[in-house]
C-alpha positions in Angstrom: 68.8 172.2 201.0 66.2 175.2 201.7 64.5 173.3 204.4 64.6 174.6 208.0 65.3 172.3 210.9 66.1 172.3 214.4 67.9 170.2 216.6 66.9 168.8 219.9 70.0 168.6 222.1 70.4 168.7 225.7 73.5 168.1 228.5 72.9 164.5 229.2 70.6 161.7 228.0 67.5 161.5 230.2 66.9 165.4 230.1 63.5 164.8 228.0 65.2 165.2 224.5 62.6 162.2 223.2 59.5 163.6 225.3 59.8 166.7 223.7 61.2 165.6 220.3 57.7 163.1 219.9 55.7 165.8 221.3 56.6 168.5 218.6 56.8 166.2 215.9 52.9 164.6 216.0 51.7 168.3 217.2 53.4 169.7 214.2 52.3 167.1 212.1 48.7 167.3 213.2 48.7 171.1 212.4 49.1 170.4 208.9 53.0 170.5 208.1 55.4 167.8 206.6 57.5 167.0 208.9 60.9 165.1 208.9 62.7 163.3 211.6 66.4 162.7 211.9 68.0 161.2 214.6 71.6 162.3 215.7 74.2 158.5 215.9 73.4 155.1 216.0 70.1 154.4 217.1 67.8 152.1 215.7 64.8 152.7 218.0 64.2 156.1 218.2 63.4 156.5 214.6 60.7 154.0 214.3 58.9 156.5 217.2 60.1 159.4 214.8 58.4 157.9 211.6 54.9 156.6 213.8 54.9 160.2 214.8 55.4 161.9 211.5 54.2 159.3 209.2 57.4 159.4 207.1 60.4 157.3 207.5 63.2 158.4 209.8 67.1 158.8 208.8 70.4 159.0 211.1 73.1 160.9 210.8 76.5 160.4 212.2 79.4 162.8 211.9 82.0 160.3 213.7 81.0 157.1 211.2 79.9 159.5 207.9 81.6 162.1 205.7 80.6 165.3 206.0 79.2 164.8 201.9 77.4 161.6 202.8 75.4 163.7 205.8 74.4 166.5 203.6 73.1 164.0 200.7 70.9 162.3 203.4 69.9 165.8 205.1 68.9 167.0 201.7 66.6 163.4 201.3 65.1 164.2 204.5 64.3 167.7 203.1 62.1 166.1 200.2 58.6 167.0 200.3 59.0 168.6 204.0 58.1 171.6 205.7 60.4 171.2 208.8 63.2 168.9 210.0 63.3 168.1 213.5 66.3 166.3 214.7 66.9 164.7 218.0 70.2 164.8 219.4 71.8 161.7 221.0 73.2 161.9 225.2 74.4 165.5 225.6 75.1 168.1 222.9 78.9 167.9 222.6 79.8 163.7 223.5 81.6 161.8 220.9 84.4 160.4 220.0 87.6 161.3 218.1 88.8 160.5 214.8 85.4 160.5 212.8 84.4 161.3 209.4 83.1 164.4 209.7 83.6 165.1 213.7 83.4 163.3 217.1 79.8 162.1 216.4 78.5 164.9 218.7 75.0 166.1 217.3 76.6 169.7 217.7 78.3 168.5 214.6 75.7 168.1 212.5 73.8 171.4 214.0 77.3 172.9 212.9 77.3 170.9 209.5 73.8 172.2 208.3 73.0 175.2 209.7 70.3 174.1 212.4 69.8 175.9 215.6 69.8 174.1 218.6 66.7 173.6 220.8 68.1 172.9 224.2 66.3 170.6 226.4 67.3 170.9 230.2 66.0 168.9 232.8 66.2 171.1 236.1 64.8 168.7 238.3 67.4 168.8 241.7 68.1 172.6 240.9 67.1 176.0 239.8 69.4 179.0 239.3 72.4 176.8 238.7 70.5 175.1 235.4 70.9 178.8 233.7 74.8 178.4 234.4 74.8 174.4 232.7 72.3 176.2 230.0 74.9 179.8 229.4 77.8 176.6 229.0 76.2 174.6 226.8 75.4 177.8 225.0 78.5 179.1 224.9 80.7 176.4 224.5 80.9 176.3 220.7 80.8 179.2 218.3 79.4 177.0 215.5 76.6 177.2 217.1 73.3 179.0 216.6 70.8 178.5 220.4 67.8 179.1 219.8 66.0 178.7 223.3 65.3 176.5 226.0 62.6 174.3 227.0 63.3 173.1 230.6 62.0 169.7 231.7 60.4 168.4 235.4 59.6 171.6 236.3 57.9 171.4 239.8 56.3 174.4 240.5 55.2 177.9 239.5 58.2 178.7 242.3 60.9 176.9 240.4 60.0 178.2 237.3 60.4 181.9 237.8 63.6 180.9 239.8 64.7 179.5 236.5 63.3 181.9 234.0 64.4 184.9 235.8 68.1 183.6 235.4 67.9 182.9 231.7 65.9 186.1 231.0 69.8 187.7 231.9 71.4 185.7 229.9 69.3 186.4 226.9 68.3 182.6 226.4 64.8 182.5 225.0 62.4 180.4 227.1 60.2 178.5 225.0 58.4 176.6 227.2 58.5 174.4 230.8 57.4 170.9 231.0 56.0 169.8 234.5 56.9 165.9 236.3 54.8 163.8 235.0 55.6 160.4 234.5 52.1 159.1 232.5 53.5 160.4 229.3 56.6 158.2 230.6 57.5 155.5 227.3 58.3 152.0 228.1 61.8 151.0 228.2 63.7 148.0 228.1 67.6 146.9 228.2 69.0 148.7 224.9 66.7 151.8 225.3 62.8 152.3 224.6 60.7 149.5 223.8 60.3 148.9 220.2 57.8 151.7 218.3 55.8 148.6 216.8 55.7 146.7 220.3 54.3 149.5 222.4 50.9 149.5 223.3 48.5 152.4 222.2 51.6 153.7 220.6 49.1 156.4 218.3 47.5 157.2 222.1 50.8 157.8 223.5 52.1 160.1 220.6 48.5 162.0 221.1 49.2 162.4 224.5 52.8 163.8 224.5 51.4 166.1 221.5 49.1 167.7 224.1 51.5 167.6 226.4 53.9 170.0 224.6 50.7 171.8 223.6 49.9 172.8 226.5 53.4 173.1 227.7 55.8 174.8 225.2 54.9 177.4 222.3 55.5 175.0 219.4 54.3 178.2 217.2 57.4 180.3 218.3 59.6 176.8 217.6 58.3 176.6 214.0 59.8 180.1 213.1 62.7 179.4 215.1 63.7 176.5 212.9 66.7 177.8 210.2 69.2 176.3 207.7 72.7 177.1 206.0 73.2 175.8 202.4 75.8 172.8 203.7 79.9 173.2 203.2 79.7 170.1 201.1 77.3 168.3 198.1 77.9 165.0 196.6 75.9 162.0 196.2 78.0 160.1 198.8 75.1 157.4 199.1 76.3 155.8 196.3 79.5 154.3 197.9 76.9 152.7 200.1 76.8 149.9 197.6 74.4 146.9 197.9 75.9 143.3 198.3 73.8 141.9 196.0 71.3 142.6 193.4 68.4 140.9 195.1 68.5 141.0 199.2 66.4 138.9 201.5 66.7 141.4 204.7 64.9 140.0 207.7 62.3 141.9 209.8 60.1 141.5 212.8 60.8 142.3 216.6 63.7 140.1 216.9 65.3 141.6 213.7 64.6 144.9 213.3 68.2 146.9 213.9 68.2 148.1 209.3 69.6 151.4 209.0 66.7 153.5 206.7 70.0 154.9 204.7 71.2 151.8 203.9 68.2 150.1 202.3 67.8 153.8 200.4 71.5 153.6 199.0 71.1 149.8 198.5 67.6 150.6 196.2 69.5 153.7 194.7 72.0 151.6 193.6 69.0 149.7 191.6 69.0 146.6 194.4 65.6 145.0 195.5 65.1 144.2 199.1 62.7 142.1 199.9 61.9 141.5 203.4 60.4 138.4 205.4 59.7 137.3 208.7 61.7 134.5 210.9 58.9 134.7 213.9 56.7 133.8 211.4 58.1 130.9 210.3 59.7 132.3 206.6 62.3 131.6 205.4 64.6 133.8 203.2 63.4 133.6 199.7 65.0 131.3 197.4 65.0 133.9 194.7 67.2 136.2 196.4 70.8 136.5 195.8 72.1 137.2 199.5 70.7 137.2 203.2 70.8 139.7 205.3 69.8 139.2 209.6 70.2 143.0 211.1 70.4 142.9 214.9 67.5 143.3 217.2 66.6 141.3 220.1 66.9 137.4 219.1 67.6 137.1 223.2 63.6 138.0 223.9 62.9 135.2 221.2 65.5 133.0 221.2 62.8 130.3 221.8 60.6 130.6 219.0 63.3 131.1 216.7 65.0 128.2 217.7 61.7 126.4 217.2 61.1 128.1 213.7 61.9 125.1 211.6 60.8 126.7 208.4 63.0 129.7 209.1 66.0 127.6 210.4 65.8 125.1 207.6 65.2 127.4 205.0 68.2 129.4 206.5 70.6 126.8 206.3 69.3 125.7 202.8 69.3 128.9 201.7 73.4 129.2 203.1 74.6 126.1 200.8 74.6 128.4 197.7 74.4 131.6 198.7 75.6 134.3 200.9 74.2 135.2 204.5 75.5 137.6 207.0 74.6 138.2 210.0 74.6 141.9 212.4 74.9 141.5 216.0 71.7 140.0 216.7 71.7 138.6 213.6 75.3 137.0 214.2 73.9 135.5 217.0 71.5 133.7 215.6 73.8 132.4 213.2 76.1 130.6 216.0 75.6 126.9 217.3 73.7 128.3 221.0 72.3 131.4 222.2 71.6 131.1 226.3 68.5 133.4 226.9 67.9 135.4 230.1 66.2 132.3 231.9 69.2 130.3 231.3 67.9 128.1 228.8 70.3 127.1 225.6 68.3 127.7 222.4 70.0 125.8 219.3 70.4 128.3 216.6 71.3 128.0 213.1 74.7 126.4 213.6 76.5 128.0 210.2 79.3 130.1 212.7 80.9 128.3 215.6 79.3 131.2 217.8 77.7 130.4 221.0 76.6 133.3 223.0 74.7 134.2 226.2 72.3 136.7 227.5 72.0 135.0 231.1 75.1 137.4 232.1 74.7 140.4 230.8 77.9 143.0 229.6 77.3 146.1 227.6 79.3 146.4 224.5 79.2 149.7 223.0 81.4 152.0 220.8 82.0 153.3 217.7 84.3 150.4 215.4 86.6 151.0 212.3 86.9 147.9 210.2 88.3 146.6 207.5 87.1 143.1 205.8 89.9 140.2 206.4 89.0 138.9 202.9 86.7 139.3 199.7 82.9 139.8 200.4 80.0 140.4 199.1 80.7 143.8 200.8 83.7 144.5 199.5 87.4 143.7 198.3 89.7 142.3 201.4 90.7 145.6 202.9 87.4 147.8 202.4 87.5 149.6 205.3 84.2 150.7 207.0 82.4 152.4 210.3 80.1 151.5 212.5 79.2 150.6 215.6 78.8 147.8 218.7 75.8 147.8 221.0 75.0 144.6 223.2 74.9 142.9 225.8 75.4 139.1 225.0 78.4 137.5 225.8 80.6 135.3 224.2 81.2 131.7 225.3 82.8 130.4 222.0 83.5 132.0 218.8 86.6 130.2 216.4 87.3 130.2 212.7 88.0 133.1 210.3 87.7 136.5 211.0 85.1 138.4 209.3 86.3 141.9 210.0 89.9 143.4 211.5 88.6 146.0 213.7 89.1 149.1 216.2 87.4 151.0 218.4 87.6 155.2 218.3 90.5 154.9 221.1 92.6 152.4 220.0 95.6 152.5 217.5 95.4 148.8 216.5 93.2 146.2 214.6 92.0 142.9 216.6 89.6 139.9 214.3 86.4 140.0 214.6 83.5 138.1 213.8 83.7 134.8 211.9 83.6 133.9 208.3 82.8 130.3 206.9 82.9 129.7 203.5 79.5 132.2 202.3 78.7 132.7 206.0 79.5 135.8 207.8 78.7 137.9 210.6 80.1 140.3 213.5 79.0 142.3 216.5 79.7 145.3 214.2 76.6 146.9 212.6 77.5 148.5 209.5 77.3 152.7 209.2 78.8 154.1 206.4 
């Protein structure tokens, strides 16, 4: 892999790692070059901004949940047909988790892993001197590491800046740029991050926007050279243990199911599976010439109501489940449960294939990494095929019985607990599938 990249990273999450990670992207992109996105974990929704601003598809990598071989076959995909790969870190440089695949599941990892320096984004907002001593830490703090210059965030006036600048200037920390408040080139969020790429208004205006932004902001000239690689410690075609669970996949997608890792489909395809997708807020139903069905998460909560109301789709769903396969990822699995209570309180009937019932009304967050092995054969694997991934919601759960689907742990723990259900062909968990 000959491509250079760069990755965005910063010392927490809300230091402007997205604002400035769109930014470069569509003012790269609009200067002529092919650029590549990657996002740093599990994040579904990032990428979708990362491919509307680049006009190519968007992968993850994950050094906690993916060998170190299976992250350089996917960084060397990205690298097809590109001039640049920018990569956006996830909350600050250095958080993880232990026992991973290829590390904690920090994006210094991967930086580490294939050779990209590290754009640090620092929010200085609240303080001005002292953000050169969090910037000469984060700096510092890991020898694997190549810095390649700052670009501070809610600067608030000429003042601060020099206050700033003047500090880093000793340190020898490269300065390239300072972004000043301004919350108009805010994105919408919602509970599980930004609002989805395809359900934000003026979404190609927005992207415009932050690319003047940085424009005006930040030398994105000096970044471009600044971008670097190292041939990668380790090769292989690790996306071909990804293996498809069927030959062909009815995967469904629309803004209450849209949580389908890029990587997987591409391992799936590589593997010589067909997806075919369709839509349950518009009434489809899986097709009948498919061989399994697949519901990634999303947010079923928002449209509990119409989906409960989709007869074609539920129907078809439960048709579809007599003969064949259907599984079901966090969203997904809830939809596949007898009841899913929606923010207003109101019980929407869902399929009914698990004996799930789940609620939105009062909230929890759920989150972590998740080792898991299956509790019997699948369409996934032999009983014991042990995979990673990871739990992100909200929903709680008023009734779940029957056969496990998965046995699983979380990065901290020593021990398996079930989880998920299985029923006959029908199977689903809060556990979204990684690697």
């Amino acid at each position: 892999m000959t491509t250079p990249g760069l990755l965005i990273g910063a010392a927490r999450s809300g230091s402007g790692k997205t604002t400035l990670a769109l930014g470069l992207m569509r003012a790269m992109t609009r200067r002529g070059l092919r650029v590549s996105a990657v996002k740093c974990g599990p994040d579904y929704i990032d990428p979708a901004f990362h491919a509307a601003a680049t006009g190519r598809e968007s992968l993850n990598l994950d050094s906690w949940a993916m060998s170190p071989a299976l992250i350089a076959h996917l960084a060397a995909s990205a690298s097809e047909g590109a001039d640049i790969i920018i990569a956006e870190g996830a909350m600050g440089l250095f958080d993880g988790a232990p026992g991973g695949g290829a590390g904690s599941g920090a994006s210094a990892d991967i930086a580490a892993l294939l050779g990209w320096p590290v754009l640090l984004a620092h929010d200085v907002s609240g303080q001005a001197q002292t953000g050169a001593a969090v910037l000469r830490g984060l700096a510092t703090h890991d020898p694997r590491l190549t810095i390649a210059g700052v670009a501070l965030n809610r600067v608030g006036s000429e003042r601060h800046l020099r206050l700033v600048a003047s500090e880093l200037d000793l340190l020898g920390l490269r300065l390239f740029g300072a972004l000043p408040r301004d919350e108009s080139v805010k994105l919408p969020e919602r509970h599980l991050g930004l609002v989805q790429a395809g359900e934000t208004s003026d979404l190609d205006a927005r992207l415009e926007a932050l690319a003047d932004f940085i424009e005006a902001h930040v030398d994105v000239t000096a970044i471009v050279a600044a971008a670097g690689a190292a041939p990668p410690s380790v090769t292989g075609e690790e996306g071909a243990k990804l293996r498809p669970p069927a030959q062909r996949i009815a995967v469904a997608r629309d803004e209450a199911f849209s949580f389908f890792y890029p990587h997987l489909a591409r391992a799936w395809r590589a593997a010589g599976a067909e997806i075919i997708f369709f839509s349950p807020l518009a009434a489809e139903a899986p097709p009948e010439n498919c061989d399994l069905c697949w519901l990634p998460g999303g947010y079923p909560e928002l449209h509990a109501g119409r989906l409960a109301q989709s007869r074609p789709f539920m129907n078809g769903l439960r048709r579809f489940a007599r003969k064949r396969p259907v599984h079901g990822e966090c969203g997904g699995y809830m939809a596949l449960g007898r009841v899913l209570i929606d923010a207003k309180g109101e019980a929407q009937e869902m399929a009914g294939l698990l004996n799930l019932e789940t609620s939105f009304l009062d909230r929890k967050l759920h989150l972590g990494y998740r080792r898991a092995t299956l509790a019997a054969d699948h369409p996934l694997g032999a009983r014991g095929h042990a995979f990673r991934g990871h739990e992100f919601h909200y929903a709680s759960i008023l009734k779940e019985s029957g056969e496990p689907f998965v046995l699983a742990r979380d990065a901290y723990s020593d021990g398996d607990a079930p989880a998920g259900l299985r029923q006959g062909g029908v199977s689903g968990s809060f556990f979204h599938l990684i690697g």
